[in-house]
N, CA, C and O atoms as a CHARMM CRD file, in Angstrom:
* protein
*
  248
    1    1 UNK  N      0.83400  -1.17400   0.00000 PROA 1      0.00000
    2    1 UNK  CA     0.00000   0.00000   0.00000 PROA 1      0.00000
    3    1 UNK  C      0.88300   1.24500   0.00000 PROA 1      0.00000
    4    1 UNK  O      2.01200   1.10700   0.47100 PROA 1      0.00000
    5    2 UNK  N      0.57700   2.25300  -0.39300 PROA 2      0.00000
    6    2 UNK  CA     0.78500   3.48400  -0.63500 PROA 2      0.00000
    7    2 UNK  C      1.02400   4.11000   0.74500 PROA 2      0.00000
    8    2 UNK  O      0.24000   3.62900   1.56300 PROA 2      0.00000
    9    3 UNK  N      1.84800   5.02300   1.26800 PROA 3      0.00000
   10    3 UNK  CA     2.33300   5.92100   2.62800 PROA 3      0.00000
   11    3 UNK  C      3.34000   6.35100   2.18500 PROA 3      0.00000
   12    3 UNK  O      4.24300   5.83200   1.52900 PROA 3      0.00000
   13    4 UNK  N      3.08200   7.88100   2.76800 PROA 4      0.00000
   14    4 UNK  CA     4.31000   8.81800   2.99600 PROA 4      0.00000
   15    4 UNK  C      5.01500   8.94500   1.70000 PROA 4      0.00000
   16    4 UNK  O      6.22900   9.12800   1.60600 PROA 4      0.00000
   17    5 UNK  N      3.97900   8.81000   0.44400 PROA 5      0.00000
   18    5 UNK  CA     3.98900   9.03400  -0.66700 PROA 5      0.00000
   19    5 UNK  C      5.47200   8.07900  -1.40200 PROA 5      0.00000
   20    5 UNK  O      6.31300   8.46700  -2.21300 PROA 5      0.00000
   21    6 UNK  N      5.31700   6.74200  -0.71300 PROA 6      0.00000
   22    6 UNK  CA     6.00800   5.62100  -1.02500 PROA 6      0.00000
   23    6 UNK  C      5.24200   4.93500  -1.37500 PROA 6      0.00000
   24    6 UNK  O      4.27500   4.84100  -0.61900 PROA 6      0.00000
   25    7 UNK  N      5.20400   4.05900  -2.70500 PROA 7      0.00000
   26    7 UNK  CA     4.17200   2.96100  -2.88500 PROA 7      0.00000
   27    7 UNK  C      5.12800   2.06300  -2.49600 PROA 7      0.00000
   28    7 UNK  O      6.34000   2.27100  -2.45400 PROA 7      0.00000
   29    8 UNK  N      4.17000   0.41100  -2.03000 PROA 8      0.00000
   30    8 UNK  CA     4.72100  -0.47200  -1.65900 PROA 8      0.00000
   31    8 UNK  C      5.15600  -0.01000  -0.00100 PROA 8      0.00000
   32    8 UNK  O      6.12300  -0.68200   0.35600 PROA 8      0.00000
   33    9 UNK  N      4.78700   0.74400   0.84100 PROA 9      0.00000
   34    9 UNK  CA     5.63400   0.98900   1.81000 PROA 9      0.00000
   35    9 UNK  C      5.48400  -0.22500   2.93000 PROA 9      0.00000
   36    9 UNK  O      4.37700  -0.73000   3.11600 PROA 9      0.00000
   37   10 UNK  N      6.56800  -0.63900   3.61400 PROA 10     0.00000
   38   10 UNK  CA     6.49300  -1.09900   4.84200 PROA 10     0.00000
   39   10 UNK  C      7.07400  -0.08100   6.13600 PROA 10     0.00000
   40   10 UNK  O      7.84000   0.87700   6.02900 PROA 10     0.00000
   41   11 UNK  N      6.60500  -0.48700   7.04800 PROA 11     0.00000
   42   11 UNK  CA     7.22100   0.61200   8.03900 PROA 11     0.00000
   43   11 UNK  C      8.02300  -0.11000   8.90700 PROA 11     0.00000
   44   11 UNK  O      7.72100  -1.29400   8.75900 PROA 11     0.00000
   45   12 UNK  N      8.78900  -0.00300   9.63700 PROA 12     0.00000
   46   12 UNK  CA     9.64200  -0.59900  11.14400 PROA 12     0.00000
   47   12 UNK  C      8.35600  -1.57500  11.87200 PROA 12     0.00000
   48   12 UNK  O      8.56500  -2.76800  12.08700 PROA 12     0.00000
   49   13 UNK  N      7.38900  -1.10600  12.12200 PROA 13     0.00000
   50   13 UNK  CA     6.50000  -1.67500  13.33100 PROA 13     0.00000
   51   13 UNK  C      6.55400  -2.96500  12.53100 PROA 13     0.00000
   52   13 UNK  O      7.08600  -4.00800  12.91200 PROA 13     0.00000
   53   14 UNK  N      5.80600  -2.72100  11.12400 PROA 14     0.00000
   54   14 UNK  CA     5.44700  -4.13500  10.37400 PROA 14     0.00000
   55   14 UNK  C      6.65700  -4.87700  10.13100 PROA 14     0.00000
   56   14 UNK  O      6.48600  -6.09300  10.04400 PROA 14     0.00000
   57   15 UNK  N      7.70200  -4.50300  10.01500 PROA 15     0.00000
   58   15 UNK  CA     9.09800  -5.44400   9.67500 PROA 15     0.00000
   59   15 UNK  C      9.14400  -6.17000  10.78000 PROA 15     0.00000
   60   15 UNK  O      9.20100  -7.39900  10.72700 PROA 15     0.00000
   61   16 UNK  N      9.12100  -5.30200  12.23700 PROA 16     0.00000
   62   16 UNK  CA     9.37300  -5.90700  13.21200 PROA 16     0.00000
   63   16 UNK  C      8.43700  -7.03500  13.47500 PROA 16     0.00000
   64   16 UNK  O      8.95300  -8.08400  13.86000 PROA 16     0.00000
   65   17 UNK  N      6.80300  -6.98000  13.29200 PROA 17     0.00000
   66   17 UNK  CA     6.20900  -8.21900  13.58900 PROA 17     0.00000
   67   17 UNK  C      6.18600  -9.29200  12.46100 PROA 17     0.00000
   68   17 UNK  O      5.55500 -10.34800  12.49700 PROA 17     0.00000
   69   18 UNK  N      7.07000  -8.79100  11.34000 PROA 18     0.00000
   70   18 UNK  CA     7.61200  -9.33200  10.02100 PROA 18     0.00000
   71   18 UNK  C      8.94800 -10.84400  10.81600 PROA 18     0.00000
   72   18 UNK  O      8.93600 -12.07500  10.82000 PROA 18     0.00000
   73   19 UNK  N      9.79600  -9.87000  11.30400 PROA 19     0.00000
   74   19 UNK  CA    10.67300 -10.79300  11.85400 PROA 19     0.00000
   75   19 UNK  C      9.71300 -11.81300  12.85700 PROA 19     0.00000
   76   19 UNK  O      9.45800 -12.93000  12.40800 PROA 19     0.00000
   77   20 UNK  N      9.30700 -11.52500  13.89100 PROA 20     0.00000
   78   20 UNK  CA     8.92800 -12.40900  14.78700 PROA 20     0.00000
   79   20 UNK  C      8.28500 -13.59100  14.04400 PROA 20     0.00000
   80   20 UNK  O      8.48200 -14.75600  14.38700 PROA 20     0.00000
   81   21 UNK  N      7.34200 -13.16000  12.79000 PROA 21     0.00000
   82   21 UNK  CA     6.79900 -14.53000  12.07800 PROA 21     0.00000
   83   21 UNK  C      7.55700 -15.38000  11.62100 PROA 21     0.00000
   84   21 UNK  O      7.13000 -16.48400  11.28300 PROA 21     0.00000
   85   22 UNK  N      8.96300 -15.00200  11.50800 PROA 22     0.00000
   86   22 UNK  CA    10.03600 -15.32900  10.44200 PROA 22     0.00000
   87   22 UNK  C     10.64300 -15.97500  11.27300 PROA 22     0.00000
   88   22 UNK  O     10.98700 -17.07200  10.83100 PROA 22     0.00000
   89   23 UNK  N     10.96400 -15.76500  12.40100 PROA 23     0.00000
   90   23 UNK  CA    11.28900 -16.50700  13.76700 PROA 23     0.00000
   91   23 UNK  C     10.59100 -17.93900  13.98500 PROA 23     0.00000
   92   23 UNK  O     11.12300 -19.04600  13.90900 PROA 23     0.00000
   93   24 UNK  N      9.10600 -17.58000  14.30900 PROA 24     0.00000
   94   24 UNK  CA     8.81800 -18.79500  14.55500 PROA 24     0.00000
   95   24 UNK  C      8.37300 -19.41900  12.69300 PROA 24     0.00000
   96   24 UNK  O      7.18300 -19.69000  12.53800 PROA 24     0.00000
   97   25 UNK  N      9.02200 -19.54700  11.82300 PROA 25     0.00000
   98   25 UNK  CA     8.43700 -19.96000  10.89200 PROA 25     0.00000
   99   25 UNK  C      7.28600 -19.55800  10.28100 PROA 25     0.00000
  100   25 UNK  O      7.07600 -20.22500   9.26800 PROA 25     0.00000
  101   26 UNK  N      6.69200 -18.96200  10.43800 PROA 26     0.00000
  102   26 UNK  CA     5.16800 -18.80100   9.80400 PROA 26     0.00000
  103   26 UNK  C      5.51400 -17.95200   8.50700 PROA 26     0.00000
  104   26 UNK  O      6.20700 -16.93600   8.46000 PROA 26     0.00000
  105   27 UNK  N      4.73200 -18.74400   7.24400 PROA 27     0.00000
  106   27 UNK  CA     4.78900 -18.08700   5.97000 PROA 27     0.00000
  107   27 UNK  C      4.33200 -16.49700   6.02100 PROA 27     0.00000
  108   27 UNK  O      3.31100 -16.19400   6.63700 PROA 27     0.00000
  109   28 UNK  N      5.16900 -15.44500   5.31600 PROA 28     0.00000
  110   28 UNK  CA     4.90000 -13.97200   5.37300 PROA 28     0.00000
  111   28 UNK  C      4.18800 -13.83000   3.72000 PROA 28     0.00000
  112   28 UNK  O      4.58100 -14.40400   2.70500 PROA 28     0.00000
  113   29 UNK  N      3.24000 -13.04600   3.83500 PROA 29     0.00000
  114   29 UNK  CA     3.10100 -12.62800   2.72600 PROA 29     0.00000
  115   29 UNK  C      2.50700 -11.16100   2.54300 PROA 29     0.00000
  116   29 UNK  O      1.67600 -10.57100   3.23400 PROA 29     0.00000
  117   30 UNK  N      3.23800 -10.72600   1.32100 PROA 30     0.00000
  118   30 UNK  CA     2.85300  -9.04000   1.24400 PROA 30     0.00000
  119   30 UNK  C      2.17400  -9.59100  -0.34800 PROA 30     0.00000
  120   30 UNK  O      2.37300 -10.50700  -1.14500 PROA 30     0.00000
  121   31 UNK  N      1.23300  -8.35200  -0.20500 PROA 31     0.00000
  122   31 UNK  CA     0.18500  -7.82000  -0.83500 PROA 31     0.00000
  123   31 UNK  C      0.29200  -7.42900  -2.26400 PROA 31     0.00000
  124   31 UNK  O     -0.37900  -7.88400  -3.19000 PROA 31     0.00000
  125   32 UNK  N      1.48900  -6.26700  -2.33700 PROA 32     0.00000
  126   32 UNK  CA     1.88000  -5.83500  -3.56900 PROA 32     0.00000
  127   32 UNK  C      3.18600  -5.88900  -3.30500 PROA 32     0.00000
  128   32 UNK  O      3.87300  -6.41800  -2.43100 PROA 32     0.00000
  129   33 UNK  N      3.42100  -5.10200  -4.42900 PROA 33     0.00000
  130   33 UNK  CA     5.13200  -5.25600  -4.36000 PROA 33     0.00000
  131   33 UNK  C      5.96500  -4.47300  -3.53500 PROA 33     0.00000
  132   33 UNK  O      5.07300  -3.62900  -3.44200 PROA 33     0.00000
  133   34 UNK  N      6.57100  -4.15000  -3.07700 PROA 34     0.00000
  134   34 UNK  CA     6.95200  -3.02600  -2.42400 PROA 34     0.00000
  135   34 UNK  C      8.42000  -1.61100  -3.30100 PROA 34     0.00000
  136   34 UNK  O      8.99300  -1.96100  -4.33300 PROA 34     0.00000
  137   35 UNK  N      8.59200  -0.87200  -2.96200 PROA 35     0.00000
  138   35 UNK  CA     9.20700   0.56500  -3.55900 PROA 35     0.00000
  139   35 UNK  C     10.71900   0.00300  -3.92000 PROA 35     0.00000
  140   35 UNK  O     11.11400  -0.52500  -2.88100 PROA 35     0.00000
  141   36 UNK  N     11.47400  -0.08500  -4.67500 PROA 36     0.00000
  142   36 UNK  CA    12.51200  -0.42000  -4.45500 PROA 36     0.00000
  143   36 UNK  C     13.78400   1.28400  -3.91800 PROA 36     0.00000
  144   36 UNK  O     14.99300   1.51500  -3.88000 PROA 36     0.00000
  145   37 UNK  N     12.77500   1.85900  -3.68800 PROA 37     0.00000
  146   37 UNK  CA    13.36100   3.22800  -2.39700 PROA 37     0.00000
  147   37 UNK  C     12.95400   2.61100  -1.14800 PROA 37     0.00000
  148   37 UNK  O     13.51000   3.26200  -0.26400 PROA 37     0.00000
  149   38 UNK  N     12.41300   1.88500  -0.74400 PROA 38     0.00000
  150   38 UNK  CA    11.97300   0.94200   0.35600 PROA 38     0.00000
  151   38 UNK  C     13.49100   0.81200   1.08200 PROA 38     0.00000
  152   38 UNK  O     14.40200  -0.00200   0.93500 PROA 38     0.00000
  153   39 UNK  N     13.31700   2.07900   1.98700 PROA 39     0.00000
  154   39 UNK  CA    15.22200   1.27200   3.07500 PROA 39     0.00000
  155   39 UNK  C     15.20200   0.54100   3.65400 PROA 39     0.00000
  156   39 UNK  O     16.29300   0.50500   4.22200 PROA 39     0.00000
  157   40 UNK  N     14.45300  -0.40000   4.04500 PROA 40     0.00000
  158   40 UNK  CA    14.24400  -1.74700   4.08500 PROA 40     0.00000
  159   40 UNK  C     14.01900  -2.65400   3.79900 PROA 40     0.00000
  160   40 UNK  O     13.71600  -3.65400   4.45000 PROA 40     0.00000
  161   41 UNK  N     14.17500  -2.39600   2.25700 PROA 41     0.00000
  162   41 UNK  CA    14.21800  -3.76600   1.38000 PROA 41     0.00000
  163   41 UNK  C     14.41100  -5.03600   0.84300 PROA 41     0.00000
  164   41 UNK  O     13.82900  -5.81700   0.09100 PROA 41     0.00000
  165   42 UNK  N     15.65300  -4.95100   1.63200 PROA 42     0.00000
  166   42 UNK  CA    16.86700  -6.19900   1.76100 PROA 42     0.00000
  167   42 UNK  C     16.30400  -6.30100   3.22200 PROA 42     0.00000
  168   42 UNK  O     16.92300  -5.24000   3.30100 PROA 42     0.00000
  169   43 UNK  N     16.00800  -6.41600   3.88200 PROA 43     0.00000
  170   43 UNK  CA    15.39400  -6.63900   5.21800 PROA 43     0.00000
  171   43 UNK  C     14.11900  -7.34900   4.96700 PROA 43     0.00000
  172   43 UNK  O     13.49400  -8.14700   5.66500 PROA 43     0.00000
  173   44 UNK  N     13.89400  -6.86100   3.80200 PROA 44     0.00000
  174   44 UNK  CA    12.33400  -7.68100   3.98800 PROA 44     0.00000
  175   44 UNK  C     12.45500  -9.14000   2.73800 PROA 44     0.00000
  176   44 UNK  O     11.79500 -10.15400   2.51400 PROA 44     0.00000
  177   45 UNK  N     13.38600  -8.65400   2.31300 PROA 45     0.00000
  178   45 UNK  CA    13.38600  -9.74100   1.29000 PROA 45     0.00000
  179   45 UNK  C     14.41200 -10.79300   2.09800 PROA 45     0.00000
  180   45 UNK  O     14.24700 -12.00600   1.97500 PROA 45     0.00000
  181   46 UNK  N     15.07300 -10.45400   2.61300 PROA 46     0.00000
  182   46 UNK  CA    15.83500 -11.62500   3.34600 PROA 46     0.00000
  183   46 UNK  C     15.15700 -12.43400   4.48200 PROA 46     0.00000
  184   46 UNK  O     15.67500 -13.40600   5.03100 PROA 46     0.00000
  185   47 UNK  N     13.94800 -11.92300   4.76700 PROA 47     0.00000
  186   47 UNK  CA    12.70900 -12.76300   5.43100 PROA 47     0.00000
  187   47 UNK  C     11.67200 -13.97100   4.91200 PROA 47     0.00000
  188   47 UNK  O     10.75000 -14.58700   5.44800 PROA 47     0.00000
  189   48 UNK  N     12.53400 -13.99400   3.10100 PROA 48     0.00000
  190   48 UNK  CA    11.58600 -15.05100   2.73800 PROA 48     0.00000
  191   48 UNK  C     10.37400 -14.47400   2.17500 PROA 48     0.00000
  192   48 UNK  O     10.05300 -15.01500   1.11700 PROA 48     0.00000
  193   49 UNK  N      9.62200 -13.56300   2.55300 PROA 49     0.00000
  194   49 UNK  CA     8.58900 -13.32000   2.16900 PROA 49     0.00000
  195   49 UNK  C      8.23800 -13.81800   0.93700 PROA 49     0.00000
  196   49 UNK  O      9.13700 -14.20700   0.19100 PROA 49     0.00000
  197   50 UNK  N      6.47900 -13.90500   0.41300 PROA 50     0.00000
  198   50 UNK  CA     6.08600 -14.50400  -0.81700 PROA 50     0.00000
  199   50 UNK  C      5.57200 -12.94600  -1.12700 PROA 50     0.00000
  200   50 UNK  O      4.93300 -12.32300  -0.28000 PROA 50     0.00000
  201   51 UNK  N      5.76000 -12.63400  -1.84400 PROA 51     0.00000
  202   51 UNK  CA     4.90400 -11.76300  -2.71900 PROA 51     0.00000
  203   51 UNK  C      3.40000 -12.13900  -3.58200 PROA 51     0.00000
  204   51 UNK  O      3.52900 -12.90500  -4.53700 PROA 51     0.00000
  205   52 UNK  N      2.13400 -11.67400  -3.29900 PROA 52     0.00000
  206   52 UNK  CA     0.89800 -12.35600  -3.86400 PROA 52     0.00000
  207   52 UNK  C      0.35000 -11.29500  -4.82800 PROA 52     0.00000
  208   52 UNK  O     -0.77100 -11.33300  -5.33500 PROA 52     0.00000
  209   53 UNK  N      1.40800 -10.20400  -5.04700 PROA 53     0.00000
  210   53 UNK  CA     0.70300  -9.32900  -5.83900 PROA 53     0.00000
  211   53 UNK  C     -0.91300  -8.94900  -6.09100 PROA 53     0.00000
  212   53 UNK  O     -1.42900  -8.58600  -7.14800 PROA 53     0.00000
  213   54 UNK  N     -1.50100  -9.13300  -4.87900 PROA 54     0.00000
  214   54 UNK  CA    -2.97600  -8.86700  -5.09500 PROA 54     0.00000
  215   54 UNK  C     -3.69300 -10.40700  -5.09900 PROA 54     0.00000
  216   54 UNK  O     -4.91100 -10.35000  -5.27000 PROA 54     0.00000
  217   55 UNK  N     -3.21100 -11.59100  -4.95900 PROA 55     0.00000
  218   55 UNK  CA    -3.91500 -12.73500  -5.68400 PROA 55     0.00000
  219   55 UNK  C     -3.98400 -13.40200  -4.70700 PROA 55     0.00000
  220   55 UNK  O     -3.09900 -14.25600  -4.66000 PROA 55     0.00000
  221   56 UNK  N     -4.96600 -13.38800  -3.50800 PROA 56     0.00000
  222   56 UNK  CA    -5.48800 -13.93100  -2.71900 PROA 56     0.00000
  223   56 UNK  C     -5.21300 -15.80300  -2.37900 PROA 56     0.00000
  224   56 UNK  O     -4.79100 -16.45300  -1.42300 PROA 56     0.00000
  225   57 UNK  N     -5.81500 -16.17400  -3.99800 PROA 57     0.00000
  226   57 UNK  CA    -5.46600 -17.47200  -3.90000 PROA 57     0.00000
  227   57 UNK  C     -3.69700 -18.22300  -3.78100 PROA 57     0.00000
  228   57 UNK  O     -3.25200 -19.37000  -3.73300 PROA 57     0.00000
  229   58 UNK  N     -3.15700 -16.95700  -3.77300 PROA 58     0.00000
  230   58 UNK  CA    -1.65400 -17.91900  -3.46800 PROA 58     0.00000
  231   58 UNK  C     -1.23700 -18.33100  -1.92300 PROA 58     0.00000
  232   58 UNK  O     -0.39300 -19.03200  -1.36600 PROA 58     0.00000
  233   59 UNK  N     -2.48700 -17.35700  -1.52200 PROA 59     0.00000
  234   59 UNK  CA    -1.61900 -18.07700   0.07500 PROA 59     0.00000
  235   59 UNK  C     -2.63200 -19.44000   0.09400 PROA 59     0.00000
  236   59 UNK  O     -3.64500 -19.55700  -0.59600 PROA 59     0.00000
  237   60 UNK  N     -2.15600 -20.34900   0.96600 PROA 60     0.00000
  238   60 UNK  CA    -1.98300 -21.72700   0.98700 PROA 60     0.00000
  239   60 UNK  C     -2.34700 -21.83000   2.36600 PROA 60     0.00000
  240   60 UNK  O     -1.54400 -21.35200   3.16600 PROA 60     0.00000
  241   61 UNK  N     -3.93700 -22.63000   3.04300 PROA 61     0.00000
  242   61 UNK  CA    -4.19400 -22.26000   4.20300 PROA 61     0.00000
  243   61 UNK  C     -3.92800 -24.20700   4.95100 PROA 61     0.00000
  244   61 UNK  O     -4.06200 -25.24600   4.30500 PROA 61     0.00000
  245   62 UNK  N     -3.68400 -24.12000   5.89200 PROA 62     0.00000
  246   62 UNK  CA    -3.59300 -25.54600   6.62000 PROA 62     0.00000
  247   62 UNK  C     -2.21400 -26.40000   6.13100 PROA 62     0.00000
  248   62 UNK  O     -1.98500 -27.51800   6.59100 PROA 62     0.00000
């Protein structure tokens, strides 16, 4: 989502409960893509995350 006139933005709070999922294993997934001005980019991509670009059906439940 769009903030602080960054598309794709993530903020600190969300990275941070980003890591803790990443900790205990639990699949992350973002929404759209995120800014590649994103200063936390490599932070979030080194979490594994899936990217679903909008497409609901990729996350994978059970």
């Amino acid at each position: 989502m769009n903030k602080n006139g960054v598309k794709g933005y993530i903020g600190g709070n969300t990275l941070m409960e980003m890591t803790i999922a990443f900790h205990y294993k639990k699949p992350i997934y973002i929404y759209c893509d995120i800014s590649e001005d994103l200063q936390i980019k490599e932070e979030v991509y080194g979490l594994k995350s899936k990217f679903i670009k909008g497409d609901l059906s990729k996350i994978k439940l059970g």
